[in-house]
C-alpha positions in Angstrom: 6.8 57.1 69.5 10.1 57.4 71.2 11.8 59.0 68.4 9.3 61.2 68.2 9.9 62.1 71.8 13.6 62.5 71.1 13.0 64.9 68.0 10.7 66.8 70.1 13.2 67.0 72.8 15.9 68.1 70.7 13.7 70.2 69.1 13.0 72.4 72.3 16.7 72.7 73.0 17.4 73.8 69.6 14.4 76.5 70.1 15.8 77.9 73.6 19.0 77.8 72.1 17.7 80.3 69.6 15.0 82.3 70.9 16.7 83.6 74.4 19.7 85.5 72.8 16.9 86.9 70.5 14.7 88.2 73.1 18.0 90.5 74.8 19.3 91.4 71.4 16.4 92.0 69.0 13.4 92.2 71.0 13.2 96.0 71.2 14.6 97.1 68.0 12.1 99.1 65.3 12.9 96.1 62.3 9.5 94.3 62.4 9.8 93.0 59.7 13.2 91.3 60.4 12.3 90.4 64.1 9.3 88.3 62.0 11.2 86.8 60.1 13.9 85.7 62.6 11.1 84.6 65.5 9.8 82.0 61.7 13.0 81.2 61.1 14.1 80.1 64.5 10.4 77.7 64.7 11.6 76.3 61.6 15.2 75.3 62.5 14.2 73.9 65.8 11.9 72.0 63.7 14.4 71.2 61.1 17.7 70.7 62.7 17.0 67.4 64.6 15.9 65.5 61.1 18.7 66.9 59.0 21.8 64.9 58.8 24.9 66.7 57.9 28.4 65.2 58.4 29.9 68.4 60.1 31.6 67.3 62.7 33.4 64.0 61.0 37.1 65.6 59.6 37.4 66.7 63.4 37.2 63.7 65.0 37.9 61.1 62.8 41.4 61.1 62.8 41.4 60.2 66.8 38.6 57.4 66.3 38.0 56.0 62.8 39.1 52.9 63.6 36.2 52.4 66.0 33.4 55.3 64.9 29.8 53.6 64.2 27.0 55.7 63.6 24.4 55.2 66.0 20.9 54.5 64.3 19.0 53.2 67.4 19.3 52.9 71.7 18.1 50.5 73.9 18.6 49.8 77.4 20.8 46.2 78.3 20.0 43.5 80.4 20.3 43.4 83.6 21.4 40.2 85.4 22.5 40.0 88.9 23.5 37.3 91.6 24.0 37.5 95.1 27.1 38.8 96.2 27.5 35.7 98.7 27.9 33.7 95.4 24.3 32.5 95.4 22.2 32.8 92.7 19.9 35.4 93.0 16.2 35.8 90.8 17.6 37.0 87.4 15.7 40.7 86.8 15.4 42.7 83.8 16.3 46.0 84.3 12.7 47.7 83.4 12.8 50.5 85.4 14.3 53.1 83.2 12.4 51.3 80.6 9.1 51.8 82.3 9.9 55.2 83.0 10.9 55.9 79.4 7.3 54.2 78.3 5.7 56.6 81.1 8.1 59.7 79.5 6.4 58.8 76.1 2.9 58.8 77.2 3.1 61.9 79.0 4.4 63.7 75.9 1.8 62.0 73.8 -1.1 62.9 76.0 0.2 66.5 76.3 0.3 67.1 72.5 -3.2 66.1 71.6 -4.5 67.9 74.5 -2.9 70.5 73.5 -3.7 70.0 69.5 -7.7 69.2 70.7 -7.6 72.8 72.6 -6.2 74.3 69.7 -8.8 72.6 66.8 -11.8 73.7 69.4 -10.1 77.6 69.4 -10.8 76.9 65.4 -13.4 75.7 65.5 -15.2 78.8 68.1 -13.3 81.2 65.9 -14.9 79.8 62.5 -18.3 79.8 63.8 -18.1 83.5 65.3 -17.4 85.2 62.4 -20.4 84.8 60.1 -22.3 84.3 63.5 -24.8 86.8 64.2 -23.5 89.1 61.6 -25.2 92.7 60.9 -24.1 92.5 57.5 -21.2 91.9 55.2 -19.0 93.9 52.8 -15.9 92.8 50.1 -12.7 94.3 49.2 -9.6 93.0 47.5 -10.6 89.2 48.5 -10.8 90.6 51.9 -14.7 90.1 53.6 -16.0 92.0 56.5 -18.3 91.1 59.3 -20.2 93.6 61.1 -21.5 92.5 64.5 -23.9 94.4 66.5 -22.3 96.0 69.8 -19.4 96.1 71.2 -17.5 93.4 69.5 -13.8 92.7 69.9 -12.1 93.4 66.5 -10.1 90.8 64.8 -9.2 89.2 61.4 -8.2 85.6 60.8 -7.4 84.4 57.2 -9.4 86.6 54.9 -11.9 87.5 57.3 -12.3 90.9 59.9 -14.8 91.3 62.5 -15.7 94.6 63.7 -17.9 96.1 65.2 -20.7 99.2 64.0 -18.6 101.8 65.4 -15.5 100.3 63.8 -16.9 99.2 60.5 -16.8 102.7 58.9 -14.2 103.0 55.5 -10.6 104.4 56.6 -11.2 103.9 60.3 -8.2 102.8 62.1 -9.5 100.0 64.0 -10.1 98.3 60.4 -7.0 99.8 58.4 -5.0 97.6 62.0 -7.3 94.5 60.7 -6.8 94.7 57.3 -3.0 95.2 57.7 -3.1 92.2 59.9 -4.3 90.2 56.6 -2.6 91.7 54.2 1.1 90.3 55.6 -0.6 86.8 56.2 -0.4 87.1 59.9 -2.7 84.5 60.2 0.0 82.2 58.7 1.8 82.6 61.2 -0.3 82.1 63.9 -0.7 78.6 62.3 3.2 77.7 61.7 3.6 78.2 65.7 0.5 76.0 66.7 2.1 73.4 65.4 5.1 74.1 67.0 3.4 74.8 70.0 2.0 71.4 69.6 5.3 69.2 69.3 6.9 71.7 72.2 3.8 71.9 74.3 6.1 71.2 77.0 8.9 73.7 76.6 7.9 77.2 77.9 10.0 79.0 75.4 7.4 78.2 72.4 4.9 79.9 74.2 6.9 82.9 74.8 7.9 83.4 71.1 4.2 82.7 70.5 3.8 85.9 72.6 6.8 87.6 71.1 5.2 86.9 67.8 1.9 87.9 68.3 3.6 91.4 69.6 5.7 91.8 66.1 2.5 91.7 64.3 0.9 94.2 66.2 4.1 96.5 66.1 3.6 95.7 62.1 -0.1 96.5 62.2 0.1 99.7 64.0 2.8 100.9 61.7 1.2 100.6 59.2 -1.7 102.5 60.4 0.8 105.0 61.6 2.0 105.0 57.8 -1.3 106.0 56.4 -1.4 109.5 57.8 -3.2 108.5 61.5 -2.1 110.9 64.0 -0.3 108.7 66.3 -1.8 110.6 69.6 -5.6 109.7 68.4 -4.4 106.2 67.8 -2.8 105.6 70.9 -6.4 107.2 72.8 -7.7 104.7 70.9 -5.4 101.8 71.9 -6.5 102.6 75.3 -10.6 102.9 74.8 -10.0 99.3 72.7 -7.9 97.7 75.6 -10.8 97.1 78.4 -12.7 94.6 75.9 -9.9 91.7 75.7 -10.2 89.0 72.8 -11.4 85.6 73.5 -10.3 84.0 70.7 -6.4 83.0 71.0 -5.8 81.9 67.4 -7.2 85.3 66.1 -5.1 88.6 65.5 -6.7 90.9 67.4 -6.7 94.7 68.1 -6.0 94.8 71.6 -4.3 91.5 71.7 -0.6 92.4 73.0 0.1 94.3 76.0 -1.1 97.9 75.5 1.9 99.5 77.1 4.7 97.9 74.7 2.5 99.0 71.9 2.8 102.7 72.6 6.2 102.1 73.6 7.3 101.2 70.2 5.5 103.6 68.6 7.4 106.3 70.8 10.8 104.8 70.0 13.4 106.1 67.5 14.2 103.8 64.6 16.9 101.9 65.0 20.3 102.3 63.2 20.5 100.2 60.1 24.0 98.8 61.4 21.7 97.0 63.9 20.4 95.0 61.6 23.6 93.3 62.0 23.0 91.7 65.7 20.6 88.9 63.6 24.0 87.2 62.5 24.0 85.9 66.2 22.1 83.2 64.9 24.9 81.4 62.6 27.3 80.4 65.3 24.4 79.4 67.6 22.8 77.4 64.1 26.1 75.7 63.7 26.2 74.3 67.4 23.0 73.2 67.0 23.1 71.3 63.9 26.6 70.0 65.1 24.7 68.7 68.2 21.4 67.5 66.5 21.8 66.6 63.0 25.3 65.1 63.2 25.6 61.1 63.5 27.4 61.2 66.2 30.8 59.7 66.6 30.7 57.2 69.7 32.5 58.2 72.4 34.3 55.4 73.1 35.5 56.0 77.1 31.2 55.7 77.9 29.5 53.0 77.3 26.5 53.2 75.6 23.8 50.7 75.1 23.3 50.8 70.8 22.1 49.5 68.2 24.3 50.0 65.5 24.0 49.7 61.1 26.7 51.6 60.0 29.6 48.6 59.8 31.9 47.6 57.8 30.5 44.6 55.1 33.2 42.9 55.2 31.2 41.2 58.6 28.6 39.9 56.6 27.8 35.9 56.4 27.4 35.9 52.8 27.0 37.9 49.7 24.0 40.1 50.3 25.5 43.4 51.4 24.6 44.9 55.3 22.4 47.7 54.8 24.2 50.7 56.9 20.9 52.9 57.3 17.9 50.6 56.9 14.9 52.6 57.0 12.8 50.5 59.6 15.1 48.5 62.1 15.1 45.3 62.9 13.1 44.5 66.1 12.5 41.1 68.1 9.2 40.0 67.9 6.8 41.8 70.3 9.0 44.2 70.8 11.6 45.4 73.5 9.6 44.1 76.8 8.9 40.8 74.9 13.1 40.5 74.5 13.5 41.5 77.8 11.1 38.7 79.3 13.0 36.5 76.7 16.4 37.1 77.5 15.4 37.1 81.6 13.6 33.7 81.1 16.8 31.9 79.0 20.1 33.7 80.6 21.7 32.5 83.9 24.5 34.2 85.8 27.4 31.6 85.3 28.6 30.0 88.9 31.9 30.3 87.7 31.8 34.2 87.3 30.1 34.1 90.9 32.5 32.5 92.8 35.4 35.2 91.3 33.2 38.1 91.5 33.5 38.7 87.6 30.5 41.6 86.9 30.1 44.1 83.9 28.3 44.5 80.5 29.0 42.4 77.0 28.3 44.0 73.8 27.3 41.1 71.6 27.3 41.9 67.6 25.2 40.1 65.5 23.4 39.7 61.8 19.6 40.1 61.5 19.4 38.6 58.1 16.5 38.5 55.8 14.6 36.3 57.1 15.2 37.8 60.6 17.6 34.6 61.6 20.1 35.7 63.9 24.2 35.0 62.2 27.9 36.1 62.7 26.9 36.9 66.9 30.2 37.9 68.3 31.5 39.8 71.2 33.1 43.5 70.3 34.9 45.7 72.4 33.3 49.6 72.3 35.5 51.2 75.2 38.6 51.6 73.2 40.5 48.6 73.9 39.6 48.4 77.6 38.0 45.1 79.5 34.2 45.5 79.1 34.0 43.1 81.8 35.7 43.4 85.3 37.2 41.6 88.3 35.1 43.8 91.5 35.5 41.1 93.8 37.3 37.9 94.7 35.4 34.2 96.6 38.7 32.0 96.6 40.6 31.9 99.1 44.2 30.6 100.2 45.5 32.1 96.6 47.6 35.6 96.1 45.2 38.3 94.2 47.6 38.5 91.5 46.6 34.6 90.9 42.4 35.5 91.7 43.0 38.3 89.2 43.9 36.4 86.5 41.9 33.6 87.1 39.1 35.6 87.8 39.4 37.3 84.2 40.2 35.0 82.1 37.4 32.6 83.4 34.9 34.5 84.8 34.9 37.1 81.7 34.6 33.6 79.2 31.9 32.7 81.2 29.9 35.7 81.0 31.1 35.6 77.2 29.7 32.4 76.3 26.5 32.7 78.7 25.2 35.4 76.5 26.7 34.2 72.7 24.4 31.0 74.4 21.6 33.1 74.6 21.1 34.9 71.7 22.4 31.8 69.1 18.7 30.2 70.6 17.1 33.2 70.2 13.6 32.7 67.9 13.8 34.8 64.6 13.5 38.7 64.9 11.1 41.2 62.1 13.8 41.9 59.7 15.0 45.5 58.8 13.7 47.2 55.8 14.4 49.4 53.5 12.2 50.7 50.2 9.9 48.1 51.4 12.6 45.2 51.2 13.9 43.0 54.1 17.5 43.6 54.0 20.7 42.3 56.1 21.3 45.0 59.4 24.1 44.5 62.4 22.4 44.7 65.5 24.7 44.9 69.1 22.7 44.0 72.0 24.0 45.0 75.1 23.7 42.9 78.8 24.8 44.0 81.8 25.8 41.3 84.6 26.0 42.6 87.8 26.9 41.1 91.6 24.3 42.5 94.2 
């Protein structure tokens, strides 16, 4: 579920990277039928960008780090371990917190999206049961059905499907031509496509302003085309107005009064727009590329930060035997029970070696390993990720009566072996791990588990 939080994530930023330079360059120009299909095409590349996985980035930087560049597959948070900075051993801790708050992060996001999905199958489900509801009588035209209530009903069509009222229900009126429009271009299809964006981005406000900028285009569609069959646009706008004091309560519907009655007449005043305009909608390549450079590119690791991974894509030549390492296993390998069960492990077995202690040694290892088929853990080893800098450090030195150039070394070259062979200690013991997989096959994965020892 965390990956799904993470695609949802970059998801949203791919959408507001989108959708804003849309609304100050598009917005008010006459091309409805382009501003459509730009408002689906940005839902569907902030939908498909994260998953894609396009090398467009690598010939840039691989010059300055191939001989280090891993692909990322995974991220996990290290291992804390801490002592006193007296020297004393202190209660070994895992670092849970941004754990916890990343479980928290997850449940939030999950508990928003089926709310939000649950309000959005009972808007259905209202709207289904309305239609054929209490209807007056029903009429058929080019697959295209027609519910007349009694009174004064709200008109709207969904699917194949208009509801009008008696005064409304009359052939060539324009309150029905609107509806029938609305149908005829699938606008219902629409409506759909975003709800389910709306329901992965429930979080990000600019989803439910493109909703709202969507909803607008087809009503900017629907009134042209009215406008197109010979309606005087002075009577239809009177109209507009007479419709506009019975809103619709049915969010999922397009309705006749549904977007803001003074933008509506707006557009309808407004000169077409040039055709040379049409042009501004090439904004969205450059902003496309950034995206997919930032979101669907495995991502070269940038080696002056360290980061926490868990990483497939390694050269074989590490393997333990002949079986090849599987670069991009398609379930990784996990510890049994999962990360807090690793964490409770790890806590319970590792010890902050006295030695380190006394010179004030602190910092993280990055321990490489094989998770072979049978989930055994092989080859562990530390590796250096911070291009060819100390992962460990000398913050602090106990000894006394010596010269710091003599605690430095010292201090380095013991305390960091210490630290070295504490954790190799930890892992060799560690109980067998739930291979990776991939077509349904355990295979051989490198995992690197980072743990982070740290003086209080």
């Amino acid at each position: 579920m965390g990956t799904l939080t993470l695609y949802a994530l970059k998801s949203g930023i791919t959408l507001l990277l989108l959708y804003l330079p849309y609304t100050l360059i598009l917005r008010k120009e006459t091309f409805f039928r382009l501003n459509r299909a730009m408002l689906l095409t940005i839902i569907g590349l902030s939908l498909a960008v994260p998953g894609l996985d396009i090398h467009i980035w690598d010939n840039a930087f691989m010059t300055q780090f191939e001989p280090q560049s891993q692909a990322i597959s995974a991220v996990m948070l290290p291992l804390l371990v801490t002592a006193d900075s007296t020297g004393q051993p202190d209660a070994l801790q895992t670092d849970h917190s941004a754990y916890i708050g990343l479980n928290i992060l997850v449940a939030l996001y999950i508990a928003g999206a089926v709310t939000v999905l649950l309000w959005k199958l009972i808007g259905l489900v209202r709207l289904i049961r309305f239609i054929s509801h209490g209807c007056l009588w029903t009429s058929e035209t080019d697959g295209i059905t027609i519910y007349c209530h009694a009174g004064k009903v709200s008109p709207f069509s969904w699917m194949h499907s208009v509801v009008v009222g008696e005064s409304d229900a009359q052939d060539g009126s324009a309150v029905l031509c609107h509806e029938l429009a609305h149908i005829r271009m699938g606008h219902s299809w629409d409506t759909l496509f975003v709800s389910l964006a709306e329901v992965l981005q429930w979080f990000n406000p600019c989803i439910w302003m493109l909703d709202a900028s969507l909803r607008e285009v087809h009503e900017y569609e629907a009134d042209d085309a009215v406008l197109r069959r010979g309606v005087s646009a002075r009577d239809y706008q009177i109209l507009l107005i007479e419709k506009a004091v019975n809103g619709s309560p049915y969010t999922l519907a397009n309705a006749f009064n549904h977007s803001l009655l003074k933008n509506r007449i707006t557009m309808m005043k407004r000169n077409s727009s040039p055709r040379w305009a049409r042009m501004k909608a090439l904004y969205a390549l450059p902003l496309t590329l950034i995206a997919i450079g930032a979101f669907a590119t495995p991502k070269v690791m940038n080696l002056h930060t360290p980061l926490p991974t868990a990483v497939t894509d390694v050269p074989q030549s590490t393997a333990t035997d002949n079986a090849p390492i599987c670069d991009k296993p398609e379930v990784q390998p996990e510890f049994k029970g999962g990360m807090e069960k690793l964490y409770e492990y790890l806590s319970h077995n590792i010890r902050y070696p006295e030695i380190a202690q006394k010179y004030g040694v602190q910092g993280r290892i990055h321990l490489q390993f094989v998770v072979e088929k049978d989930g055994s853990i092989s080859d562990i080893k530390e590796i250096d990720i911070h291009n060819n800098k100390r992962a460990v450090v000398v913050t602090a030195y106990k000894a006394q009566n010596d010269s710091p150039e003599e605690l430095r070394k010292e201090g380095e070259s013991k305390g960091r072996k210490a630290l070295q062979e504490e954790a190799i200690r930890v892992v060799r013991a560690m109980p067998n791990w739930t291979p990776a997989r991939s077509k349904g096959q355990p295979v051989r994965t490198i995992f690197i588990l980072p743990v982070m020892f740290r003086l209080k």
